[in-house]
C-alpha positions as CSV (number, residue, x, y, z in Angstrom):
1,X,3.2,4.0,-59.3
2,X,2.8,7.1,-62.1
3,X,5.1,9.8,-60.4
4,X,3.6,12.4,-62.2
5,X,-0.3,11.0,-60.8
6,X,1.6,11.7,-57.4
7,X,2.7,15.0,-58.0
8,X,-0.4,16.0,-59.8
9,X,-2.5,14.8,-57.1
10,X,-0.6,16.0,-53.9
11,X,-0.3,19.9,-55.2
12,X,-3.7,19.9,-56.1
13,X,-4.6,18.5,-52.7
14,X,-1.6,21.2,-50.8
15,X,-3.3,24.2,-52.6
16,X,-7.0,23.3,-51.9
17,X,-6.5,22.5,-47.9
18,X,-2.9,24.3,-46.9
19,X,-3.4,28.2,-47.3
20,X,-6.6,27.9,-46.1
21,X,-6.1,25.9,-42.6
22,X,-3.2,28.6,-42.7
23,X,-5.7,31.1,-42.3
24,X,-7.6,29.1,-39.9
25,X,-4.8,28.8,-37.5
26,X,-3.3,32.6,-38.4
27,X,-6.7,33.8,-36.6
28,X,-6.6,31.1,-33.9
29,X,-2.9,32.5,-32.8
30,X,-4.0,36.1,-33.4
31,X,-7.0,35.4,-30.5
32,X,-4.8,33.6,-28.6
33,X,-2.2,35.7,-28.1
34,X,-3.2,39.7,-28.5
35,X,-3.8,39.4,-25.1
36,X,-0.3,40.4,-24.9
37,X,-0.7,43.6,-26.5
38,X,-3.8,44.2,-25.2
39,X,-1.4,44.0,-21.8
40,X,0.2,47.3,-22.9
41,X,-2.7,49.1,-21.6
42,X,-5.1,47.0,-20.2
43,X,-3.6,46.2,-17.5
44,X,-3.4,49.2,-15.9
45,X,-6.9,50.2,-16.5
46,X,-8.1,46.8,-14.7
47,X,-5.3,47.6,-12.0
48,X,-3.7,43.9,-13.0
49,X,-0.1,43.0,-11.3
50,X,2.5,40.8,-13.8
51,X,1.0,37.9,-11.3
52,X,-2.3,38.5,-12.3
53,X,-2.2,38.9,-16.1
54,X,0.4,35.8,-16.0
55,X,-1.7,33.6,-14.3
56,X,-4.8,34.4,-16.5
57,X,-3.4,34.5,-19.8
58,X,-1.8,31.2,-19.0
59,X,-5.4,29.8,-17.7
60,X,-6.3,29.4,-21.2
61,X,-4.3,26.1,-21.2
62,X,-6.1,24.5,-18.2
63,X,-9.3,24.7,-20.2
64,X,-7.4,23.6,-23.7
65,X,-5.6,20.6,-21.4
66,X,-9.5,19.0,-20.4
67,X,-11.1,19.3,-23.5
68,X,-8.3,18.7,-26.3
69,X,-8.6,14.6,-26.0
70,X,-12.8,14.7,-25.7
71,X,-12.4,17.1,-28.6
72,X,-10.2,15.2,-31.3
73,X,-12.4,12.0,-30.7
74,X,-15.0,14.2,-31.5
75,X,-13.8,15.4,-35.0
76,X,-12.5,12.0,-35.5
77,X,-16.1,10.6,-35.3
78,X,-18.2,13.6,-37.0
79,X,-15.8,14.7,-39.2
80,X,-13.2,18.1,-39.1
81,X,-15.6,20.1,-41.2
82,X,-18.6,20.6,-38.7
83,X,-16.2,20.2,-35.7
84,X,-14.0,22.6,-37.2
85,X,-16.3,25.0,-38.3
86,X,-17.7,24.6,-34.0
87,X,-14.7,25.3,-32.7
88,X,-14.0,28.4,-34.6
89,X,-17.5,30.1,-34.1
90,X,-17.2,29.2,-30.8
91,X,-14.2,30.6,-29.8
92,X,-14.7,34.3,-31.7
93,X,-17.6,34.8,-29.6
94,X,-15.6,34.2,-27.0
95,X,-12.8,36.3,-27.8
96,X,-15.1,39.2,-28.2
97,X,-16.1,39.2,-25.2
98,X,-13.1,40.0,-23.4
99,X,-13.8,43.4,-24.4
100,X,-16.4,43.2,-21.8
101,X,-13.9,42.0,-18.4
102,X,-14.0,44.1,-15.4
103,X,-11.6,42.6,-13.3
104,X,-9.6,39.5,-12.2
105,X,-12.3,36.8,-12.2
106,X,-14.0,37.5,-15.5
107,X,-10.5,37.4,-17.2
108,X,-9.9,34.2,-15.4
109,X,-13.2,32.7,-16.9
110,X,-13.1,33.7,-19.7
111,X,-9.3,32.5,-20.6
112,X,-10.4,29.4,-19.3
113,X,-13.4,29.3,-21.6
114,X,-11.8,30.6,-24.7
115,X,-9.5,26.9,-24.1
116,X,-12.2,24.7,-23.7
117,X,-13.7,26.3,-27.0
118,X,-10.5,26.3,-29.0
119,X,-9.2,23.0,-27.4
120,X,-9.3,20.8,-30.7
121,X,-8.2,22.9,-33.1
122,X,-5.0,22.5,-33.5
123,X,-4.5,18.5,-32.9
124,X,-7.4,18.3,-35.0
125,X,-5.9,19.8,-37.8
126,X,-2.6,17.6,-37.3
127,X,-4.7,14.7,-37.4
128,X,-6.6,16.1,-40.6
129,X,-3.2,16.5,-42.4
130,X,-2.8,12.4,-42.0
131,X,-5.7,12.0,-43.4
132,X,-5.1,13.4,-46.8
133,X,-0.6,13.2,-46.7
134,X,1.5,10.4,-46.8
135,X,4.3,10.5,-44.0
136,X,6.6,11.6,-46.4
137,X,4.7,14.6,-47.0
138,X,4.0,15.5,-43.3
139,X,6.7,17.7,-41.8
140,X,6.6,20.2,-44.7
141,X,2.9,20.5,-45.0
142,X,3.0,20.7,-41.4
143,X,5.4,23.8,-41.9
144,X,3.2,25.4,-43.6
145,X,0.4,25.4,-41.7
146,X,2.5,26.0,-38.8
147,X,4.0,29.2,-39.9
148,X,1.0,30.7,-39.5
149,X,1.6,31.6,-36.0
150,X,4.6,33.4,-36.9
151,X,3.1,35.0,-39.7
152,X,0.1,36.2,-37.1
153,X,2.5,37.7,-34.6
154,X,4.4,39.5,-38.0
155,X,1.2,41.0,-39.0
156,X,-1.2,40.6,-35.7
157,X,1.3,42.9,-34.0
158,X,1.6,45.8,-35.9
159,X,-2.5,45.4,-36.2
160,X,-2.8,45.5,-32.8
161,X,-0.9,48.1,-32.0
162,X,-2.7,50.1,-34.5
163,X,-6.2,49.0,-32.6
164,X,-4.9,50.0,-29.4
165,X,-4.2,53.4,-31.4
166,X,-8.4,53.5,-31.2
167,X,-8.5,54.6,-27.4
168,X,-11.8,56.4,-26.5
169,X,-13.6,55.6,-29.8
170,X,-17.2,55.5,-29.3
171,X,-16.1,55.7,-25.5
172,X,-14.4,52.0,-25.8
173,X,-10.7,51.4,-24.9
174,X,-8.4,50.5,-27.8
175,X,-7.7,47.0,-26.0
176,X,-11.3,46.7,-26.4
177,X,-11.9,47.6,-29.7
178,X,-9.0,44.8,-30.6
179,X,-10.9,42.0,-28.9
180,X,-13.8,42.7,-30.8
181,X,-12.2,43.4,-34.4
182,X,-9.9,40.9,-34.3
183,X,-12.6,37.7,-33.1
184,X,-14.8,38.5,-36.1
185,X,-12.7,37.0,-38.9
186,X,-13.2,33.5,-36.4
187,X,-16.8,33.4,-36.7
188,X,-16.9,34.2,-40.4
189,X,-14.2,31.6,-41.2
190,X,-16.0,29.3,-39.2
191,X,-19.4,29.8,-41.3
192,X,-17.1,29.4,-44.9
193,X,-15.2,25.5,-43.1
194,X,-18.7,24.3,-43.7
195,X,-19.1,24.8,-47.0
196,X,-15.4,24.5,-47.9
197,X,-14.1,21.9,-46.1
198,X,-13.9,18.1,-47.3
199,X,-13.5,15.7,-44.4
200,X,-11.7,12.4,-46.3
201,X,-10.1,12.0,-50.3
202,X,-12.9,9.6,-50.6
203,X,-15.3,12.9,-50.6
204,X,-13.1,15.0,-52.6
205,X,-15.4,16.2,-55.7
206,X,-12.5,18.2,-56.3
207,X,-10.0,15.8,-57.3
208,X,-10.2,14.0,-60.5
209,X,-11.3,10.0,-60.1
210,X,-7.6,8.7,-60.8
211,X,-6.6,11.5,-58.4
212,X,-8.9,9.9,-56.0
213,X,-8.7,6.7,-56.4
214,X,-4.9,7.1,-55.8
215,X,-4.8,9.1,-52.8
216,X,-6.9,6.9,-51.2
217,X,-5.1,3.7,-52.3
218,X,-2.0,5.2,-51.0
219,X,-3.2,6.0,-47.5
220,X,-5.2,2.8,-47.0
221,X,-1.9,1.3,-48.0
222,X,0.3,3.3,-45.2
223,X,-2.5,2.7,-42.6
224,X,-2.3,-1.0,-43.5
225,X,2.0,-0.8,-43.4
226,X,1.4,0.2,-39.5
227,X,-1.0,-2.1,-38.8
228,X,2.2,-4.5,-37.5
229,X,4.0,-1.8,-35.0
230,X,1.4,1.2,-34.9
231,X,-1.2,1.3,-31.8
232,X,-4.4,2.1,-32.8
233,X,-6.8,2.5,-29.9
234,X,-7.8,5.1,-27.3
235,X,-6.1,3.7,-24.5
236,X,-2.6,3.2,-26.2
237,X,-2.7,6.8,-27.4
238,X,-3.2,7.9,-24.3
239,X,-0.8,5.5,-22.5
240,X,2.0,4.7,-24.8
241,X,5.3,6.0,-23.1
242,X,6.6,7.7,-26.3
243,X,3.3,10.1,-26.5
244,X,3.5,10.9,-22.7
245,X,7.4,11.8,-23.0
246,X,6.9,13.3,-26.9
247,X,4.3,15.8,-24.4
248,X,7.2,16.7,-22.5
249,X,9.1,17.5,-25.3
250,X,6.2,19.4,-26.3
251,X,5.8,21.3,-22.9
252,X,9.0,23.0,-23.2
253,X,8.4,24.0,-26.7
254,X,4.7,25.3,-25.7
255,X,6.5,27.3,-22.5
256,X,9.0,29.5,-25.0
257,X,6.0,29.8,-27.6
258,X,3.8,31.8,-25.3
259,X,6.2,33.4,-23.4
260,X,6.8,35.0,-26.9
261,X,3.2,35.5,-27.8
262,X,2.3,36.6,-24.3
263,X,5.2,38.8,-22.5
264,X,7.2,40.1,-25.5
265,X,5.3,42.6,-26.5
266,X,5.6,43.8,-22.9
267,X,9.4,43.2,-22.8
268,X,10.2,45.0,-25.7
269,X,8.9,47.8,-24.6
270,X,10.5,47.7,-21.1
271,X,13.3,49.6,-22.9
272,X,11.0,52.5,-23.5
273,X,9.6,52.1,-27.1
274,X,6.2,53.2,-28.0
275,X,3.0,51.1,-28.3
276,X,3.2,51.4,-32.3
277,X,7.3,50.5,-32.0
278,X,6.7,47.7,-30.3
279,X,4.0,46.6,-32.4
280,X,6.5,46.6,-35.6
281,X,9.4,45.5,-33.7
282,X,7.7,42.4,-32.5
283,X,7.0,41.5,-35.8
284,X,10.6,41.3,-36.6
285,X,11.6,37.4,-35.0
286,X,8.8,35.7,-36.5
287,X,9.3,36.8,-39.8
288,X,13.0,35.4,-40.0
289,X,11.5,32.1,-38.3
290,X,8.8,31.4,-41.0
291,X,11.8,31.1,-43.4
292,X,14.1,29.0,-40.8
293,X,11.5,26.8,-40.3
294,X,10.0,26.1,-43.6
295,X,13.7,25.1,-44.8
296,X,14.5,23.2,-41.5
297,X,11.6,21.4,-42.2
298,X,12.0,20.1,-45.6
299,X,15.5,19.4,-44.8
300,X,13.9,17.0,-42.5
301,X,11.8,15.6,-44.8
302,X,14.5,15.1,-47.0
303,X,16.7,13.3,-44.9
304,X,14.3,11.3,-42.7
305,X,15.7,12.9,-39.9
306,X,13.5,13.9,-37.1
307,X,15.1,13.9,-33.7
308,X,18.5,16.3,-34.1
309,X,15.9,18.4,-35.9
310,X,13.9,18.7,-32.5
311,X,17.5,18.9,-30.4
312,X,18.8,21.3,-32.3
313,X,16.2,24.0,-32.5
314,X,14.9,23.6,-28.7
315,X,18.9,24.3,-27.5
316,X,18.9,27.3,-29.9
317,X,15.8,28.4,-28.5
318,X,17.2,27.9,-25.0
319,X,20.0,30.0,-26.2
320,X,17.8,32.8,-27.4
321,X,15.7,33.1,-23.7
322,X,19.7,33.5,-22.5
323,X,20.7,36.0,-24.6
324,X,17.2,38.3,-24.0
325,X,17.1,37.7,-20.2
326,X,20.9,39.5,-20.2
327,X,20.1,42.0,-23.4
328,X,21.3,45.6,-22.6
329,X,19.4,47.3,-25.8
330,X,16.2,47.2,-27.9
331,X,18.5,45.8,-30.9
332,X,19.9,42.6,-28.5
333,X,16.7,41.9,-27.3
334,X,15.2,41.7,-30.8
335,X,18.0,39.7,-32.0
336,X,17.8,37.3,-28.7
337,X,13.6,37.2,-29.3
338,X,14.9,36.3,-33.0
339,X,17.2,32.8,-32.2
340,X,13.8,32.0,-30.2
341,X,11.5,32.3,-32.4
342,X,13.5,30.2,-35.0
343,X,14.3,27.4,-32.4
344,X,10.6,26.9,-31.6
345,X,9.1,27.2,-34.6
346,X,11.9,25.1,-36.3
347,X,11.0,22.2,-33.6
348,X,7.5,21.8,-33.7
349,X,7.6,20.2,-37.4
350,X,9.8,17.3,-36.9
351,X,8.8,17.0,-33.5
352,X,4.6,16.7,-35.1
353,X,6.0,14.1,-37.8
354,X,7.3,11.7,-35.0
355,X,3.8,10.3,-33.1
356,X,1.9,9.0,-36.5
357,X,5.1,7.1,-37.1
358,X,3.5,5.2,-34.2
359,X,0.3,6.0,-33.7
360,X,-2.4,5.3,-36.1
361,X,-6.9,5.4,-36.6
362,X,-8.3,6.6,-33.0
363,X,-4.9,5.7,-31.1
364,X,-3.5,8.8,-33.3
365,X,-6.1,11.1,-32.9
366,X,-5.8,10.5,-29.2
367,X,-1.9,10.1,-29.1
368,X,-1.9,13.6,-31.1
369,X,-4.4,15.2,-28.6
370,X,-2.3,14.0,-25.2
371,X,0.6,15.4,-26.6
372,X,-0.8,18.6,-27.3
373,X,-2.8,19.0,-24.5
374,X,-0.4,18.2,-21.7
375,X,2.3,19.9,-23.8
376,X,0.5,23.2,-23.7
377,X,0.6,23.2,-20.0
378,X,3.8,24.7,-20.7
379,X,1.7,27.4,-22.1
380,X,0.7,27.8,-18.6
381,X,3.4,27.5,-16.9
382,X,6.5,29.7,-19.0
383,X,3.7,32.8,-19.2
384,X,2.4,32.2,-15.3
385,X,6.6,31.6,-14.2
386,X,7.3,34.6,-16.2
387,X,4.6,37.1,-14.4
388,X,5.0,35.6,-10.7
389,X,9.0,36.0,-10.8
390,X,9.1,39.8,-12.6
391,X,6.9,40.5,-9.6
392,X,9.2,38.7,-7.0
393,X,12.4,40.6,-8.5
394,X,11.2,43.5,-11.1
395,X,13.1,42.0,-13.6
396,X,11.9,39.4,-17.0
397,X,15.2,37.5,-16.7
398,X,14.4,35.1,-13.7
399,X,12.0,33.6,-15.7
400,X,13.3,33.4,-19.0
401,X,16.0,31.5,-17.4
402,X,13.8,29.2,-16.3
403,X,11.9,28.9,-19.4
404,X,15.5,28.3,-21.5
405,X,16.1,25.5,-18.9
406,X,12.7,23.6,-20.0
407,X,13.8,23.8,-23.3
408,X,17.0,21.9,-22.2
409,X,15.2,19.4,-21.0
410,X,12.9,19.1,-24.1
411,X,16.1,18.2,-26.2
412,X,17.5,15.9,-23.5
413,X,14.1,13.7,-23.6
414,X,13.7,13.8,-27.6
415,X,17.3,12.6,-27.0
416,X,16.0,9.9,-24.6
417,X,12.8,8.9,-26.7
418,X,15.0,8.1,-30.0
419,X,17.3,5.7,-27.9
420,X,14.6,4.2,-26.6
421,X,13.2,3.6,-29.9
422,X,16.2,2.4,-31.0
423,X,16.2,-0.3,-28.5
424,X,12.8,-0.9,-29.2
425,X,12.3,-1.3,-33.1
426,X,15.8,-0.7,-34.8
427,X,14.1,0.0,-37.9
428,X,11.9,2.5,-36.5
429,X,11.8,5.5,-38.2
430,X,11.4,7.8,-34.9
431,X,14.6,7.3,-34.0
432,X,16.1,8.6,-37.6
């Protein structure tokens, strides 16, 4: 093998596709979420209780859970560019129109519905990523892409609590005018995936022949390595026992994610900040994790290591929903929101390299979408938990108990899945 074809050929292929599925997904997590700024006032203009903004912002990953699997088949079979470019166009309409909800029910549908559009995405873009990295490759690139959520909340929430600034503007509320500025940028991304895109190397005009020919020598060669161990069809992905108890792991992970994107907005300002404070503030923890996790990442990589990687960061995580549920001041609670950002976002690159160790052709693509769809259920629950409990006592630390105590178990069962695959394959590289 030429080393330097290697290197040549995997940073031309990183700075064609990363930075811009890194946009992709920093737009995705800015629609996702803003619903928890546009909570600051919003919900008391549609008279909505914690209950009833939990519950609904949490909806959005009933609608992600039935369509994620139908979805990544999908993009398997046509091809990420025009499912890609779908999803995205799909979901910005979407998104827009929650400027246009009058009550409970029409946030409840349309949370629902801006799931089922956006259900795909993400999966699909893990699976994308194996089609153009070697394994070896995988938990940094997936580092990358994945610290654009962080990167989104850094510069989504000072942006949206600029919009929010726009109150009465052409007689509009500002939580209005930020549904509808910020789901532009999806549609027009969408439009630009279809021209930009490249679905396999074998397509790639832009890489040089050798380049090509290399690249896809080199994956036909690690799909043919797994051929031995790897399951490869729709029923295995769905069924094999490490996918369903990787979605567990997942679950917890997904439970302290949104409880971050959804309800810290609101619980940073529960000390008495102002809508603009709490808009810089809250961009504070995620810009420390991008770092964290980009270097816990390729310290992964580097070692081969992937499940004290996940342990690790989910207890730290669970450590950080501790410290903010009992935080006296503005500065504890940032520095609280801070350790949890860096445990989640640490985990979820390790924790994405482990399934295609396993999983390979339409057994990954399905494997990839179980564990991300019934993993985001914990996007339901830690948001709903969070919203139903304040109500029941008045106070955000019942449920970010509860939320650190998922995360718990998320380490214990990453613990549980490497043992078993210990017992299973001894040379398996999940249990590393």
């Amino acid at each position: 093998m030429d080393a330097s074809l290697e290197r040549a050929t995997m940073r031309r292929v990183a700075w064609r596709l990363v930075p811009f599925i890194c946009l992709l997904y920093f737009i995705a997590f800015i629609d996702r979420v803003n619903i928890g700024f546009a909570a600051l006032t919003m919900n008391k203009d549609l008279g909505f209780s914690s209950s009833v903004f939990g519950f609904g912002a949490g909806i959005f990953f009933f609608g992600y859970f039935l369509f994620e699997v139908p979805s990544n088949i999908v993009l398997d079979k046509v091809g990420a560019r025009l499912w890609i470019a779908r999803v995205m166009i799909t979901w910005g309409m979407l998104s827009g129109a929650f400027a246009f909800i009058e009550g409970e029910k029409s946030f409840y549908a349309l949370r629902f519905l801006l799931g089922a559009a956006e259900a795909g995405f993400f999966p699909g873009i893990i699976l994308y990523l194996t089609y153009w990295f070697p394994a070896r490759y995988r938990a940094g690139v997936v580092s990358l892409f994945m610290a654009a959520a962080p990167v989104s909340v850094l510069i989504g929430s000072p942006l949206s609590g600029a919009l929010l600034a726009m109150e009465g503007v052409l007689g509009l509320h500002g939580w209005q005018w930020m549904f509808i500025i910020e789901a532009i940028p999806a549609v027009i991304l969408g439009v630009v995936v279809l021209f930009y895109m490249t679905d396999r190397p074998e397509k790639a005009k832009w890489l040089t022949e050798d380049q090509r020919t290399w690249l896809v020598a080199e994956m036909n060669e690690e799909h043919a390595r797994k051929k031995v161990v790897a399951n490869h069809g729709i029923l295995a992905g769905m069924t094999d026992i490490r996918v369903l108890a990787l979605a567990l792991v997942y679950f917890g992970t997904s439970a302290g994610l949104y409880t971050l994107g959804i309800w810290a907005p609101q619980i940073i300002k529960s000390f008495g900040l102002s809508t603009m404070a709490v808009g810089f503030l809250n961009g504070v923890p995620p810009t420390i994790a991008i770092v964290a996790m980009i270097l816990w990442a390729r310290h992964s990589d580097r070692t081969g290591e992937r499940t004290w990687h996940v342990v690790i960061a989910c207890l730290v995580a669970s450590a950080g929903l501790l410290l903010a549920g009992g935080a006296a001041s503005a500065v504890a609670v940032i520095a609280a929101l801070s350790l949890v950002n860096v445990g989640i976002s640490a985990a979820k690159p390790p924790l994405w390299a482990m399934p295609t160790m396993f999983l390979s052709g339409s057994g990954a693509a399905v494997g990839i979408a179980t564990i991300n769809s019934v993993g985001n259920l914990g996007g339901f629950v830690g948001p709903w938990a969070i919203g139903w409990i304040k109500d029941l006592t008045g106070s955000f630390t019942g449920g970010l108990v509860f939320v650190a105590a998922l995360l718990v178990l998320s380490a214990v069962v990453t613990l549980a899945v490497a043992r078993s695959g210990r017992r299973a394959e001894p040379t398996s590289a999940i249990a590393r």
